[in-house]
C-alpha positions as a Markdown table, in Angstrom:
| # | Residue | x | y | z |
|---|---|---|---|---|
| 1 | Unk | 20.2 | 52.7 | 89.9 |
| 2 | Unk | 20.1 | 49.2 | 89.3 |
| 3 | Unk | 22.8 | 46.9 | 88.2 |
| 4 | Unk | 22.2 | 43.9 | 86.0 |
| 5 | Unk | 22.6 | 40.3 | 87.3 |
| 6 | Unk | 24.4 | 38.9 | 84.0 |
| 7 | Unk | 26.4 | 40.9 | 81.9 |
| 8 | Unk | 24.9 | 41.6 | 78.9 |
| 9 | Unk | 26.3 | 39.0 | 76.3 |
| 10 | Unk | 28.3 | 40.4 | 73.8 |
| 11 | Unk | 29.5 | 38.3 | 70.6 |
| 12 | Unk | 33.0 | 37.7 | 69.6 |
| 13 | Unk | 34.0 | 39.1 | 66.3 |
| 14 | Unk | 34.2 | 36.8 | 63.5 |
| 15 | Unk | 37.6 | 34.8 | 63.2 |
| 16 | Unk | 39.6 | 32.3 | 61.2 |
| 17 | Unk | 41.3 | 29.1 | 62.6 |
| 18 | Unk | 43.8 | 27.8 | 60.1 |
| 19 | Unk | 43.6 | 24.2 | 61.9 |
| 20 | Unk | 47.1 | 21.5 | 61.4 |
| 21 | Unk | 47.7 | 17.8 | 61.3 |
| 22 | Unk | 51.7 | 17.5 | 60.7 |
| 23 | Unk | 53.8 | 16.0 | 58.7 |
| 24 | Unk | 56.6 | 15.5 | 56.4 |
| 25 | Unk | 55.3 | 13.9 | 53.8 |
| 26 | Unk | 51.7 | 15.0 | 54.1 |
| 27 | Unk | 50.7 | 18.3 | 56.5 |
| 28 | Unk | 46.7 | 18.6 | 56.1 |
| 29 | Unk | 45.0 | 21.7 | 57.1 |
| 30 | Unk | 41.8 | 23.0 | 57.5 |
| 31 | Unk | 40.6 | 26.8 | 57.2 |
| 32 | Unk | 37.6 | 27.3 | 59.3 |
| 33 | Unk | 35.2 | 30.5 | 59.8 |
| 34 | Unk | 33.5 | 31.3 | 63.3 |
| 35 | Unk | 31.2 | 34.3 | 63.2 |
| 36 | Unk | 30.3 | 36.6 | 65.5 |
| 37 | Unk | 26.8 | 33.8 | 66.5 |
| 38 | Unk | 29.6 | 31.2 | 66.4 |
| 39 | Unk | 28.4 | 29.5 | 63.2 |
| 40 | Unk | 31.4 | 27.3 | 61.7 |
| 41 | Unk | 32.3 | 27.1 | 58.6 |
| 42 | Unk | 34.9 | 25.0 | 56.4 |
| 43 | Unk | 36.1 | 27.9 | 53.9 |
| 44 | Unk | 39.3 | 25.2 | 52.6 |
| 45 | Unk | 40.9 | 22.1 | 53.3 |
| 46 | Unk | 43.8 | 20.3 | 51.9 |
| 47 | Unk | 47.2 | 18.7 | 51.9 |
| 48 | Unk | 50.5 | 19.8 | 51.9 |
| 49 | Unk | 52.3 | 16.7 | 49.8 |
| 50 | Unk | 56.3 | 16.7 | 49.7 |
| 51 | Unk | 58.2 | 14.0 | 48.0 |
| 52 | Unk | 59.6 | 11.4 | 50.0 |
| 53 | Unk | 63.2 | 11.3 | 48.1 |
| 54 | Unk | 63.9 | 15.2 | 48.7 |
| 55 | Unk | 65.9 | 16.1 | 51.4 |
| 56 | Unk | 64.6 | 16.8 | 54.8 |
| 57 | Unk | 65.6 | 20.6 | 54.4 |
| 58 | Unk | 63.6 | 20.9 | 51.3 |
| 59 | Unk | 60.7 | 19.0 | 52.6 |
| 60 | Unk | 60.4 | 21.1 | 55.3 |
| 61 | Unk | 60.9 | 24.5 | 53.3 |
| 62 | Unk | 58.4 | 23.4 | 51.2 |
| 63 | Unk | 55.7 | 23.1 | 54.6 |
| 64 | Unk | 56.8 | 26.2 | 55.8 |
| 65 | Unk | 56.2 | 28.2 | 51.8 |
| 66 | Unk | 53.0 | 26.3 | 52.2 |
| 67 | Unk | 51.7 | 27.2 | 55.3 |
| 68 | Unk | 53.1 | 30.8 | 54.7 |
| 69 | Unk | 51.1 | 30.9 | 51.9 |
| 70 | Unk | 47.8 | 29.7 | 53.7 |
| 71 | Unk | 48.3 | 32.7 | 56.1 |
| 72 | Unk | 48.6 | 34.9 | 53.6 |
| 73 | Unk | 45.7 | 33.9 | 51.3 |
| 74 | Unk | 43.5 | 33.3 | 54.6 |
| 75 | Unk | 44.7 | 35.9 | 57.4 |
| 76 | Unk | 44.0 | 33.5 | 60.4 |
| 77 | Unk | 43.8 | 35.0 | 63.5 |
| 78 | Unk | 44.8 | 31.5 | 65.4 |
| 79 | Unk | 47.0 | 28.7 | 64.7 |
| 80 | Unk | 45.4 | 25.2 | 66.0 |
| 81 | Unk | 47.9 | 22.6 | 65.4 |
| 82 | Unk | 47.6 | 18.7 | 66.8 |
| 83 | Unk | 50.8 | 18.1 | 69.4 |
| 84 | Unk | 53.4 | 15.3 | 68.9 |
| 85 | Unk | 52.2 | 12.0 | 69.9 |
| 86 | Unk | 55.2 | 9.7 | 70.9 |
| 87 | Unk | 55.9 | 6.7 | 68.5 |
| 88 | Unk | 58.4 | 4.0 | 68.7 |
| 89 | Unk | 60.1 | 4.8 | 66.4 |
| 90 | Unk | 62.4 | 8.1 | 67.9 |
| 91 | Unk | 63.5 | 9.6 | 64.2 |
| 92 | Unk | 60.0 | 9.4 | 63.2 |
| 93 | Unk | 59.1 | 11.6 | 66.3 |
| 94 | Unk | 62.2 | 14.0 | 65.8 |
| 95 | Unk | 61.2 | 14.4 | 61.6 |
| 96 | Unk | 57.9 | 15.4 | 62.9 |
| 97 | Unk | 58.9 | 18.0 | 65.3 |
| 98 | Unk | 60.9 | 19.3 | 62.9 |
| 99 | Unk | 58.1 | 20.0 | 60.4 |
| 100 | Unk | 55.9 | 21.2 | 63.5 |
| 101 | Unk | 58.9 | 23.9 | 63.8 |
| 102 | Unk | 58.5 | 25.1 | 60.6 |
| 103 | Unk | 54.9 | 25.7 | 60.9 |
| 104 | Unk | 55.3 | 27.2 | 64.6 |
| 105 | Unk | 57.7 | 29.5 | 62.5 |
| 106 | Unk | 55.2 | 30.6 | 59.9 |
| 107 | Unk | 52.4 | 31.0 | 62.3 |
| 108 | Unk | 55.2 | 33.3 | 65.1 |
| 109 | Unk | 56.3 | 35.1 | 61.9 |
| 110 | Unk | 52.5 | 36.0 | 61.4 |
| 111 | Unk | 51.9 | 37.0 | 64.4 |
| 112 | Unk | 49.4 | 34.4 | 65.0 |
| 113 | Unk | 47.8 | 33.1 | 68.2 |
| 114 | Unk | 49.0 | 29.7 | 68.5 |
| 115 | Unk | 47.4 | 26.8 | 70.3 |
| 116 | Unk | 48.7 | 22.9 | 70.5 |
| 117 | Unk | 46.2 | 20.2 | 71.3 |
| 118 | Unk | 47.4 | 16.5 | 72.1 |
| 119 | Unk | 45.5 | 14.1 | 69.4 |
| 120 | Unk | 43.5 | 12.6 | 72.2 |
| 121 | Unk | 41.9 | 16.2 | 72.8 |
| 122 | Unk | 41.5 | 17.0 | 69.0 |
| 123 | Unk | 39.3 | 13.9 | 69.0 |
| 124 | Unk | 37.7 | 14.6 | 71.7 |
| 125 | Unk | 36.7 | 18.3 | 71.3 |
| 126 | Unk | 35.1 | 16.6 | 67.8 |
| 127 | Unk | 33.8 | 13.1 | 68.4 |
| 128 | Unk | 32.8 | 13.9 | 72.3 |
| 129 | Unk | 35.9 | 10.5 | 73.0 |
| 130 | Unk | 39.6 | 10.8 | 73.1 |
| 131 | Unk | 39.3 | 7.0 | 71.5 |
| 132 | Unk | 37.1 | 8.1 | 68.9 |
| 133 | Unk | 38.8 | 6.4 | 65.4 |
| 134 | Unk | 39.6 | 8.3 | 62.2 |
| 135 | Unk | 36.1 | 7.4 | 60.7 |
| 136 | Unk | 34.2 | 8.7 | 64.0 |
| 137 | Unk | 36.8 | 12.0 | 63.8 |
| 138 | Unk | 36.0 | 12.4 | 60.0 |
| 139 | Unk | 31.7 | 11.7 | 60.4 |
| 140 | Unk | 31.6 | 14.2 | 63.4 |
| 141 | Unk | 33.8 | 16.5 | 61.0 |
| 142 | Unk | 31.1 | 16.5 | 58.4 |
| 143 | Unk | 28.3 | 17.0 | 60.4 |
| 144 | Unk | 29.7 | 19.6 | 62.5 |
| 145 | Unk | 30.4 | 21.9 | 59.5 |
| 146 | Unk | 26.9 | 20.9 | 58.2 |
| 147 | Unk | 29.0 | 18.7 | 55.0 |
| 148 | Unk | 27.8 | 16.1 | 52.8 |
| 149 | Unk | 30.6 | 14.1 | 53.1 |
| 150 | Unk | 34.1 | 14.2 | 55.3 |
| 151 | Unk | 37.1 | 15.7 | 53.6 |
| 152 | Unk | 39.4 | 14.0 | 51.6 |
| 153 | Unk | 42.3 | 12.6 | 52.1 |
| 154 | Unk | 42.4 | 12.2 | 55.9 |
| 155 | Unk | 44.8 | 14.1 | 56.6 |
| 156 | Unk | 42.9 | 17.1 | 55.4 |
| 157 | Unk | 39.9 | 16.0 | 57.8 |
| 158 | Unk | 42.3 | 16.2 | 60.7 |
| 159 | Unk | 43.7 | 19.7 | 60.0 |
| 160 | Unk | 39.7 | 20.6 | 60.1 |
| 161 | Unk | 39.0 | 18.6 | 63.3 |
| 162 | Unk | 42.5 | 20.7 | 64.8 |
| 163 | Unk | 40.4 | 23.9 | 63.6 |
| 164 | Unk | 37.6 | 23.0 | 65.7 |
| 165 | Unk | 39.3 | 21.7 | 68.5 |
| 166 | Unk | 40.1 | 25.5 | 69.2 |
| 167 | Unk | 36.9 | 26.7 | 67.7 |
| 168 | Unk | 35.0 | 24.9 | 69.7 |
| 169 | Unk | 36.8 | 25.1 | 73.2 |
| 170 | Unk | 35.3 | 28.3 | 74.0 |
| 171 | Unk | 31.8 | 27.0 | 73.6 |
| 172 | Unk | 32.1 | 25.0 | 77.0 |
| 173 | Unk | 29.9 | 26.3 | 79.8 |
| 174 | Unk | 32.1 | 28.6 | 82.0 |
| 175 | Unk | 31.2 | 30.1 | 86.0 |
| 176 | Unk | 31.3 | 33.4 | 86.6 |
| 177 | Unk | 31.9 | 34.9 | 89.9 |
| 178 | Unk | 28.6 | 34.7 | 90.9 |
| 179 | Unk | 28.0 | 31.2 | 89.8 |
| 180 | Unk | 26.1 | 32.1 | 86.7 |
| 181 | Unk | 26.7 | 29.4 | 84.3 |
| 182 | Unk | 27.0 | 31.0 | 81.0 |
């Protein structure tokens, strides 16, 4: 009997990323398709908008209906959002954790694999530098998911690049215990 060297290679079954940039007064997303060959593709992208005079509590149930609905409409299987970055400004930082709640909730309440990623490695993952600016983020965006152009607004375009920061973690080269590089 002999036994094979390498496992045989066996392909992942086809999933969807519902990818998050957050915010209270604009939450973009991105809904991205990996099939069983790994081929992306951008099946919606968006913006959550709430108005600025509502009250925080409204705002934020409107993100959560939002994103509730997204899951629903979609069925992700995995919840990519982009971490809090630190600003000055320490009620800016608290309003935005409080909308990241909200979203944590709809993706817990779905039962969704969930999976954080500082900005610096959401731009990395995409644009191959964790320095890489919003127009690098956007371009490597487009091309990535074979596009003509990057999506519109911005904000929508970093949901997508949060989508592919997961979808494309698992494509770097692991070792095995045998040192096979796969």
């Amino acid at each position: 009997m002999t036994v094979p060297l390498r496992p045989a290679r066996v392909e992942a079954p086809p999933s969807v990323i519902l990818g998050i940039d957050p915010g209270t007064a604009v939450t973009g997303y991105g809904v991205v398709r990996k099939d069983a060959r790994n081929s992306l593709t951008l099946v919606e992208c968006g913006v959550i908008r709430t108005k600025p005079r509502d009250a925080l509590a409204q705002r934020l149930q409107e993100i959560h209906e939002g994103i509730s609905e997204l899951i629903r409409r979609h069925q992700p299987t995995v919840l990519s959002i982009e971490d809090i970055f630190y600003a000055r400004n320490v009620r800016t930082t608290v309003v935005l954790g409080h909308a990241r709640g909200v979203i944590l909730l709809a993706g817990a309440q779905a039962g969704l694999e969930i999976h954080e990623y500082p900005p610096a490695e959401i731009k990395k993952a995409v644009a191959g530098t964790g320095a890489a600016t919003k127009v690098q983020v956007q371009f490597m965006v487009a091309r990535l998911l074979r596009l003509k152009s990057a999506p519109q607004p911005s904000d929508a375009a970093d949901g997508v690049a949060a989508a592919l920061a997961f979808a494309l973690a698992p494509r770097l080269p692991t070792i095995d215990f045998f040192g096979v590089r796969s």
